[in-house]
NUNULO-867320 format. One record per residue (C-alpha): x, y, z; residue number from 1. Coordinates in pm, 1 decimal. Layout:
<rs>
<r><x>X</x><y>Y</y><z>Z</z><mifi>NUM</mifi></r>
...
</rs>
This chain:
<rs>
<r><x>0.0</x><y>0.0</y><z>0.0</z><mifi>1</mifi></r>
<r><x>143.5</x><y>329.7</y><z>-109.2</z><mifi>2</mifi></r>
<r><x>175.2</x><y>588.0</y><z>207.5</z><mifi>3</mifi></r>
<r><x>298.4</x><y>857.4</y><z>57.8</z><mifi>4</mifi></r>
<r><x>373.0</x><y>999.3</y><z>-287.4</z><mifi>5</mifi></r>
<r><x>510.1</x><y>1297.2</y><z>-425.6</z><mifi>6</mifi></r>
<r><x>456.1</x><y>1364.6</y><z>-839.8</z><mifi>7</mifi></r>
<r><x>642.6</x><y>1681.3</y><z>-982.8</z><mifi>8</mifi></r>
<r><x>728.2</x><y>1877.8</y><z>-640.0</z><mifi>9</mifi></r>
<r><x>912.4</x><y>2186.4</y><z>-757.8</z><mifi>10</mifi></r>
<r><x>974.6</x><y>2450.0</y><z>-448.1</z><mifi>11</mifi></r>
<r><x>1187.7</x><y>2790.4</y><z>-497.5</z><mifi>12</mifi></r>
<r><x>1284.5</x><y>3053.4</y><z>-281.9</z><mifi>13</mifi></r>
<r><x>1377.4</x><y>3369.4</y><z>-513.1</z><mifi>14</mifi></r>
<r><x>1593.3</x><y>3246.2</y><z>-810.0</z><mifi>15</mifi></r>
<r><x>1733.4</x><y>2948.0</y><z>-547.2</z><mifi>16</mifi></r>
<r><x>1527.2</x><y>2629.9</y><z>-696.1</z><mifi>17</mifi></r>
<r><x>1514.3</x><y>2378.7</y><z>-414.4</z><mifi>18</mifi></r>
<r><x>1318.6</x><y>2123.9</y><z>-557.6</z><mifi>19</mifi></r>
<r><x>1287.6</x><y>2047.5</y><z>-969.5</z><mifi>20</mifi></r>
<r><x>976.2</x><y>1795.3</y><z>-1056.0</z><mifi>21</mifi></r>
<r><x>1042.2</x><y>1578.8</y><z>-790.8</z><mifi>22</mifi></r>
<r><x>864.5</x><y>1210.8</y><z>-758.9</z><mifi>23</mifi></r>
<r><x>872.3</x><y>946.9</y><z>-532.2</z><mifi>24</mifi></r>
<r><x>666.8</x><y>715.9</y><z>-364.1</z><mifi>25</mifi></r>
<r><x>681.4</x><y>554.3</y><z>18.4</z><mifi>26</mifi></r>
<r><x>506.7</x><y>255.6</y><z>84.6</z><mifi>27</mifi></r>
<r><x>361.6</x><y>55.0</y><z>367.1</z><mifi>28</mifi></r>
<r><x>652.9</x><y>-129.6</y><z>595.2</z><mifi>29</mifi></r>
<r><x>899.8</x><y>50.1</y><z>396.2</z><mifi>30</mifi></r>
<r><x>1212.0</x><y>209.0</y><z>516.7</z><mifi>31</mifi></r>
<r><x>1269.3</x><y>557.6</y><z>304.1</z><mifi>32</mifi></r>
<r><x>1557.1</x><y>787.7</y><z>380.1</z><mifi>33</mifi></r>
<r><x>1617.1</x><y>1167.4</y><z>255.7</z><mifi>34</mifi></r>
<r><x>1976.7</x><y>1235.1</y><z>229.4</z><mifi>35</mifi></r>
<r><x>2175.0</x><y>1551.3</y><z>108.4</z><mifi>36</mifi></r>
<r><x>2355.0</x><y>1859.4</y><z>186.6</z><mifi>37</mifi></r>
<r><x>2324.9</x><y>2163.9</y><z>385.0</z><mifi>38</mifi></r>
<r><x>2057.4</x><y>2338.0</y><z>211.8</z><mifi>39</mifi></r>
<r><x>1917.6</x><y>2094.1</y><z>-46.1</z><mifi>40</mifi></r>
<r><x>1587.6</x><y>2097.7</y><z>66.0</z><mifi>41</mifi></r>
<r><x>1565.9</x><y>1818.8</y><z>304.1</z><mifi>42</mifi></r>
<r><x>1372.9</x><y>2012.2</y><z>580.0</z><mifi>43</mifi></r>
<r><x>1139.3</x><y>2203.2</y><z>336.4</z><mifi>44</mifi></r>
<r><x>1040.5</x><y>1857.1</y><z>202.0</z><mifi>45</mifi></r>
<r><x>925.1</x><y>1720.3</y><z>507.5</z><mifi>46</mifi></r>
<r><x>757.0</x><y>2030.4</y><z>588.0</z><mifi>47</mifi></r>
<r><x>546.0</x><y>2017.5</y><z>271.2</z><mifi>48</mifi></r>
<r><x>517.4</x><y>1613.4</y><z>388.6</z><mifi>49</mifi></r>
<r><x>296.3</x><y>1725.6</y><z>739.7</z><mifi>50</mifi></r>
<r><x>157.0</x><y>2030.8</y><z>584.0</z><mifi>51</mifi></r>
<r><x>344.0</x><y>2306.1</y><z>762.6</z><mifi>52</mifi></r>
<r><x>492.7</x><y>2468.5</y><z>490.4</z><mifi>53</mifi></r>
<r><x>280.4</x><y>2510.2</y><z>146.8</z><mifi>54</mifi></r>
<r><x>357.7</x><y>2340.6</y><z>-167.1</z><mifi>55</mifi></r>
<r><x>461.9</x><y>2579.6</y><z>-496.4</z><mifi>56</mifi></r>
<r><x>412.3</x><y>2295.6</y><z>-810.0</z><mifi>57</mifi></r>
<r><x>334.8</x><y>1967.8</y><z>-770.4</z><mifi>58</mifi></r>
<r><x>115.0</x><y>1718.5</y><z>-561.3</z><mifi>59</mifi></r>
<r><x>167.2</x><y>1539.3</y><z>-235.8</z><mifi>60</mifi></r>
<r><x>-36.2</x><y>1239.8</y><z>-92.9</z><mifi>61</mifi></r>
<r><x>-96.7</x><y>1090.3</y><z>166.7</z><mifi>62</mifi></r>
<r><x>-278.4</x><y>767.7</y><z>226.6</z><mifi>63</mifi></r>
<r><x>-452.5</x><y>879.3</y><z>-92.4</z><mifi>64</mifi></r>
<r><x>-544.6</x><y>1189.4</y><z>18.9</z><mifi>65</mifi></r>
<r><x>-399.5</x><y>1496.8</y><z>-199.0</z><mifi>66</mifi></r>
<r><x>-316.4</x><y>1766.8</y><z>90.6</z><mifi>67</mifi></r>
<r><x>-319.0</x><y>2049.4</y><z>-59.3</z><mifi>68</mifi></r>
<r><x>-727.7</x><y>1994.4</y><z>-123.5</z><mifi>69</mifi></r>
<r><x>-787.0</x><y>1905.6</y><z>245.0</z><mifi>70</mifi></r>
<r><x>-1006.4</x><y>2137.6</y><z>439.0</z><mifi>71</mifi></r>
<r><x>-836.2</x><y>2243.7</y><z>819.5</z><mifi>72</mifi></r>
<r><x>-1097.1</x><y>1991.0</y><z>934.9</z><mifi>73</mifi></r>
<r><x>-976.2</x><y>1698.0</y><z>711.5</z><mifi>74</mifi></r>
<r><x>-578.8</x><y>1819.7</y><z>745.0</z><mifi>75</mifi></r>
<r><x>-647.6</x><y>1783.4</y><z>1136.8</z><mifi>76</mifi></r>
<r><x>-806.1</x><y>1444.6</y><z>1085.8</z><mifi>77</mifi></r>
<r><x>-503.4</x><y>1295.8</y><z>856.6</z><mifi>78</mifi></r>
<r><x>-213.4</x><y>1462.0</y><z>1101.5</z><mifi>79</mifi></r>
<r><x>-374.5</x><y>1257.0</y><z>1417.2</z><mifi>80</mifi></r>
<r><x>-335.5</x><y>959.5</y><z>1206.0</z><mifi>81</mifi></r>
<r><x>56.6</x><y>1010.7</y><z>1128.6</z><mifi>82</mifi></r>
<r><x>65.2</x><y>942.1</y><z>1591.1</z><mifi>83</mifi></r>
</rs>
């Protein structure tokens, strides 16, 4: 079962481009690591993964859900779930 996926996540700050179409997919019982440098987005990505920072381009779900639709309702609903 797919947890999470990402399609085409592109995130810039200014003229610095932090992400570029990214895609990836997480699924059930898997273990998924997010390595890279100082400042290559690592952080920002996981932000945009438990909705505290907005996402530019691009489309994140979560157990199916896409979360930049959710209402504050729904977003509350899904974030007790990730506990």
């Amino acid at each position: 079962m797919e947890i999470i996926k990402v399609t085409n996540l592109s995130t810039i700050f200014g003229e610095n481009i932090v992400h570029k179409d990214i895609s990836f997919s997480i699924n059930e019982k898997e273990i998924f690591g997010i390595l890279g440098g100082s400042g290559s987005g690592k952080t920002t990505l996981v932000k945009q993964m438990v909705m505290l920072d907005p996402i530019q381009k691009g489309k994140i779900e979560i157990l199916g859900k896409d979360i930049s639709t959710l209402s504050l309702k729904e977003s509350q609903d899904l974030k007790q779930q990730f506990s």
